[in-house]
Backbone as CSV, one residue per row, in Angstrom:
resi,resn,N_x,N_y,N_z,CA_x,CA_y,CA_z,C_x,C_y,C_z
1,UNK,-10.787,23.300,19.694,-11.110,22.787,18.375,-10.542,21.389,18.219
2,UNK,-10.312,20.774,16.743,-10.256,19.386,16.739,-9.218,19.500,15.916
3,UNK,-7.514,19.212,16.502,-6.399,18.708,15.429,-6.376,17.333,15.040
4,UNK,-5.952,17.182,14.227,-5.827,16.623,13.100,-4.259,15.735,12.742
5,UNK,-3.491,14.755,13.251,-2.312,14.725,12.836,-2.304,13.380,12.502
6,UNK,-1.486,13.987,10.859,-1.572,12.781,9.910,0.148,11.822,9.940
7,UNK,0.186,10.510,9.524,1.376,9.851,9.456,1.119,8.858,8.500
8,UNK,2.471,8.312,8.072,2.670,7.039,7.313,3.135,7.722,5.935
9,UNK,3.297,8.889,5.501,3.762,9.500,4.371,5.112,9.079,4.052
10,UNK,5.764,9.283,2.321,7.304,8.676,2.750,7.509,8.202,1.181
11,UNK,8.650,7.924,0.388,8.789,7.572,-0.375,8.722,6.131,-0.916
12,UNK,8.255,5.530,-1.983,7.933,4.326,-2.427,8.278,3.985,-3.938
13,UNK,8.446,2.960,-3.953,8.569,2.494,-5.676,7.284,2.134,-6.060
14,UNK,7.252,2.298,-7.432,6.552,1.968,-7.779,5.701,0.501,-7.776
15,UNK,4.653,0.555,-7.359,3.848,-1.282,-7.344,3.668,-1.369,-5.527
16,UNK,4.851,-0.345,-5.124,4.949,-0.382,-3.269,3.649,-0.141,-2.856
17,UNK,3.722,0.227,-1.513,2.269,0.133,-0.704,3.020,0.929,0.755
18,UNK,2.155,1.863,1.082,1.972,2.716,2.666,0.545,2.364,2.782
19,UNK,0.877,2.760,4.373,-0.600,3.297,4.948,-0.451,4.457,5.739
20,UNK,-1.470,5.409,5.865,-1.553,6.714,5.851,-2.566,6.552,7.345
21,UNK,-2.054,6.785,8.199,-3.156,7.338,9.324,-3.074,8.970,9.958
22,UNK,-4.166,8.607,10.432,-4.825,10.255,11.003,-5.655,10.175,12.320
23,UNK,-5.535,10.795,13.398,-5.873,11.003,14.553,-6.123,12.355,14.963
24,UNK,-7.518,12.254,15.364,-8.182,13.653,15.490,-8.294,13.521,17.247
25,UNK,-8.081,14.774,17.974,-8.281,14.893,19.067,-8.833,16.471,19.108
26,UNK,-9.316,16.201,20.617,-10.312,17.467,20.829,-11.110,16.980,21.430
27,UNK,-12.311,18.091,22.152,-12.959,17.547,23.002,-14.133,17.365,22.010
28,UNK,-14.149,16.043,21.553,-15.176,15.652,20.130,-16.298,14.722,20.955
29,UNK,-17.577,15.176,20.340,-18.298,14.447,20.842,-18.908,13.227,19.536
30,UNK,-19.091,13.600,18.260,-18.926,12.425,16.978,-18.142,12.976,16.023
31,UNK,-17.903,12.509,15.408,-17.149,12.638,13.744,-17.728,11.661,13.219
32,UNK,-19.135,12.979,11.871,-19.668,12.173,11.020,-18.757,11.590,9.944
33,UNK,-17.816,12.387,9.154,-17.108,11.611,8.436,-16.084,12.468,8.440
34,UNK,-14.927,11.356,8.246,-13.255,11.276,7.614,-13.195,10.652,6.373
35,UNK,-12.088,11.584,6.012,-11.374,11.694,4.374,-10.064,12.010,4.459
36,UNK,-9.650,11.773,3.143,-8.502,11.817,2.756,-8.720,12.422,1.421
37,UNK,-7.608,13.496,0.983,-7.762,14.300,-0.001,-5.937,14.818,-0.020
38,UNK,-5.998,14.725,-1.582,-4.846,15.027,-2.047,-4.404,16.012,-3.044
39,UNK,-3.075,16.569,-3.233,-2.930,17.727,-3.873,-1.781,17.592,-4.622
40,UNK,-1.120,17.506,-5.820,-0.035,17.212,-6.575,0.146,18.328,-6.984
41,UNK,1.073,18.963,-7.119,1.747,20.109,-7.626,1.209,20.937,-9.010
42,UNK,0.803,21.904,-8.897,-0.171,22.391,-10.115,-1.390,22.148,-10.314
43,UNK,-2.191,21.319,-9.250,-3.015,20.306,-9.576,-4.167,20.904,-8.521
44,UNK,-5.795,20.953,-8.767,-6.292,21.317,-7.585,-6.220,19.944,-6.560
45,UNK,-7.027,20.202,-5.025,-7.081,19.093,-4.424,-7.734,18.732,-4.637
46,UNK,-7.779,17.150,-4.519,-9.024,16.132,-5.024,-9.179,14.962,-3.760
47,UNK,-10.810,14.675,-4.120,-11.163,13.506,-2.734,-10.554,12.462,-3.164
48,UNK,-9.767,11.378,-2.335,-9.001,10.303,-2.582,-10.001,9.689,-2.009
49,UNK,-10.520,9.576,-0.866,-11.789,8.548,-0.366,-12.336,9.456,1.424
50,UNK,-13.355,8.630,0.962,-13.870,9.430,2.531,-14.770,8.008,2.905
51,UNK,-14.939,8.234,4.163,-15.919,7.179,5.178,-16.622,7.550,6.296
52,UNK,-17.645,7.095,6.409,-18.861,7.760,7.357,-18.764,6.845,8.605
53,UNK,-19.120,7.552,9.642,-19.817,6.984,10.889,-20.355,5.331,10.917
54,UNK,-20.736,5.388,9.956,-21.650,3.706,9.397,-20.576,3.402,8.465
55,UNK,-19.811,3.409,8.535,-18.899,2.566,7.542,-18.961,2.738,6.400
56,UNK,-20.083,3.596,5.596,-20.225,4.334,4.168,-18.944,4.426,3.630
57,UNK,-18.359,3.513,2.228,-17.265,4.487,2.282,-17.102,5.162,0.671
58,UNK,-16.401,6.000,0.051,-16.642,6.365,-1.309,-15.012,6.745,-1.525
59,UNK,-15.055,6.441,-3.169,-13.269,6.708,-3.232,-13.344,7.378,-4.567
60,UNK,-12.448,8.225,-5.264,-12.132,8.573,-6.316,-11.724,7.948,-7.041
61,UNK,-12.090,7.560,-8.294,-12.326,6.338,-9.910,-11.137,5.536,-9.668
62,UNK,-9.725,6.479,-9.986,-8.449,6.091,-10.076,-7.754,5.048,-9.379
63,UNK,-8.247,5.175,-7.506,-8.062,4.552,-6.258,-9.148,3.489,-6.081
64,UNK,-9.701,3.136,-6.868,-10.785,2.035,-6.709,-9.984,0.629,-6.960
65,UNK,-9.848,-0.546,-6.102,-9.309,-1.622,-6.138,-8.150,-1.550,-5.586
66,UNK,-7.653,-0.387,-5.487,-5.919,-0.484,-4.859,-5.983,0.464,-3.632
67,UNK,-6.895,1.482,-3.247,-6.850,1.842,-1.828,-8.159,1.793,-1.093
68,UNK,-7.923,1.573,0.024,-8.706,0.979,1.008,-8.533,2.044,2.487
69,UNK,-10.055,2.736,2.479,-10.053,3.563,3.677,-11.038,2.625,4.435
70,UNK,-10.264,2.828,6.229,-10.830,2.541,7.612,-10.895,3.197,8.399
71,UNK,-11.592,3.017,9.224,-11.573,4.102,10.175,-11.723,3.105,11.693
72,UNK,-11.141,3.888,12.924,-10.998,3.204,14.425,-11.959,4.301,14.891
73,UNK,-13.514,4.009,15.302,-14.737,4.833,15.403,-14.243,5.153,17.140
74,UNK,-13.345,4.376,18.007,-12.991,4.636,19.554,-11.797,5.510,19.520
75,UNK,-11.134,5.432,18.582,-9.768,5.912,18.664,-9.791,7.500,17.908
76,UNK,-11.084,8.052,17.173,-10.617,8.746,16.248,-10.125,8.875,15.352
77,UNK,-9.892,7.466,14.751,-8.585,7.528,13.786,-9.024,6.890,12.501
78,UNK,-8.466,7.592,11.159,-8.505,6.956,10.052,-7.614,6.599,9.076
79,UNK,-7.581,5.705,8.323,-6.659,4.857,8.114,-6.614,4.446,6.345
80,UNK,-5.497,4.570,5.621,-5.712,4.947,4.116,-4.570,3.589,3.757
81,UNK,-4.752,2.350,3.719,-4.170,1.503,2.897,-4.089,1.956,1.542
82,UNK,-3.022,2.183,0.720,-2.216,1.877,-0.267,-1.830,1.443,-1.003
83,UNK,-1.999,0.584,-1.790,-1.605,-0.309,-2.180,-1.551,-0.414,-4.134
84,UNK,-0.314,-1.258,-4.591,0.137,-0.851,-6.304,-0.088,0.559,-6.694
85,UNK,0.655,1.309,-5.739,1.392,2.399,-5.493,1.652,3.170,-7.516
86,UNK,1.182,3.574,-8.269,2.112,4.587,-9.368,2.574,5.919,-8.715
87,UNK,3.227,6.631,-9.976,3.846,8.110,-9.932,2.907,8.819,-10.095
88,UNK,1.682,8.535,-10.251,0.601,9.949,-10.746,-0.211,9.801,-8.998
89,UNK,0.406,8.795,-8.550,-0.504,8.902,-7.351,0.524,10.070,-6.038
90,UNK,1.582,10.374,-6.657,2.437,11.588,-5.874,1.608,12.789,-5.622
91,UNK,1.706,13.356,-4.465,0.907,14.225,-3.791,1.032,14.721,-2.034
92,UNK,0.602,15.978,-1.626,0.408,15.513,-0.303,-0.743,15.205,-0.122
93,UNK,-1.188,14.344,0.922,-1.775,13.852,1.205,-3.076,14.668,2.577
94,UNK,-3.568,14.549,2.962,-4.393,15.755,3.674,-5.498,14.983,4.326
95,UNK,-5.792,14.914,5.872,-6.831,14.068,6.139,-7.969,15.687,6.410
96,UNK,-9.231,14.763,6.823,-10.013,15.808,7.343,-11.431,15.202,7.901
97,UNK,-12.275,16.058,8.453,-12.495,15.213,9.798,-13.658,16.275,9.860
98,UNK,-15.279,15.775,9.961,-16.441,16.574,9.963,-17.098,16.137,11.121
99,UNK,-17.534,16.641,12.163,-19.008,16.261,13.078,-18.865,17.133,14.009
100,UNK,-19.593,17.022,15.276,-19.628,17.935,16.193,-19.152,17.648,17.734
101,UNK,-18.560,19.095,18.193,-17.359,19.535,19.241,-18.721,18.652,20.675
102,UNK,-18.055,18.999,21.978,-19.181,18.202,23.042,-19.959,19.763,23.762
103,UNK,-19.836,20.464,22.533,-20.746,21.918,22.788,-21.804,22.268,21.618
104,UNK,-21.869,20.709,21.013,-22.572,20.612,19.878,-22.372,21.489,18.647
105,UNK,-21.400,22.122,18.648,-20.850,22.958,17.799,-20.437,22.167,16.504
106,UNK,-20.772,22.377,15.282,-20.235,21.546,14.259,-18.694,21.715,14.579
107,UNK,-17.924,21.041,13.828,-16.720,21.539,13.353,-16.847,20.633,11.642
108,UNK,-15.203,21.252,10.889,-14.510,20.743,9.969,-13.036,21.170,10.091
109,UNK,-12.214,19.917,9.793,-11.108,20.338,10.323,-9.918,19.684,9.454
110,UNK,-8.966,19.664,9.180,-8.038,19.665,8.010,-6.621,19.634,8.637
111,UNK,-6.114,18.339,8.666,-4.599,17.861,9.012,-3.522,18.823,8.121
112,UNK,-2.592,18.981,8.617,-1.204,19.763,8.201,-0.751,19.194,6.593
113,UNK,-1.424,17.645,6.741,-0.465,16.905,4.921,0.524,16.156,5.248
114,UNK,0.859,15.003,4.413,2.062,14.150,4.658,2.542,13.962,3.184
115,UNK,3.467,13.940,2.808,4.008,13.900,1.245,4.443,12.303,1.337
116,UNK,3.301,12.094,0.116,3.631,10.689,-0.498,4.341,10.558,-1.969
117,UNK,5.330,10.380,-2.158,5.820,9.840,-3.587,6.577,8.861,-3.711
118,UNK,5.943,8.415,-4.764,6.058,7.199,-6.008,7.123,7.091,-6.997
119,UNK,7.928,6.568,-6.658,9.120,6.639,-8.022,9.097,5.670,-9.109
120,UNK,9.032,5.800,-10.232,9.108,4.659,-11.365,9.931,3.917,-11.525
């Protein structure tokens, strides 16, 4: 199957800035799209942004102007700039990763989480 391991999680002040990457391995033959999705305590999970194969990319209202998803289409890897960081943006963080295995098998697949918080 296809893991998933996420980094760059970690504490910040407020106005600060991380970046969040994720690296999928497996014997993958594409990954139509990677995302990032987050979960705050009490809270369901919600899409923070996702990006397609073609560079498509879509983000949730809140994260519009201050985070910025990329993706490395050779490396597997996707990549969640950060940036003017608040406290409502505290959460873990969760990548995840859609297309198909080199047995043409779909997959969907869902990183372990990295805890990001924001202090005022």
């Amino acid at each position: 199957q296809v893991q998933l391991v996420e980094s760059g999680g970690g504490l910040v002040q407020y106005g600060g800035s991380l970046r969040l990457s994720c690296a999928a391995s497996g014997i993958i033959f594409s990954i139509t799209s990677m995302g990032w999705y987050r979960q705050a305590p009490g809270k369901q999970r919600e899409l923070v942004a996702v990006i397609t194969s073609g560079g498509n990319t879509n983000y949730e209202d809140s994260v519009k102007g201050r985070f910025t998803i990329s993706r490395d289409n050779a490396k597997n890897t996707v990549y969640l700039q950060m940036n003017s960081l608040k406290p409502e943006d505290t959460a873990v963080y969760s990548c995840n990763a859609n297309g198909r295995l080199a047995t043409m098998a779909t997959f969907a697949s869902w990183g372990r989480g990295t805890q990001v918080t924001v202090s005022s």
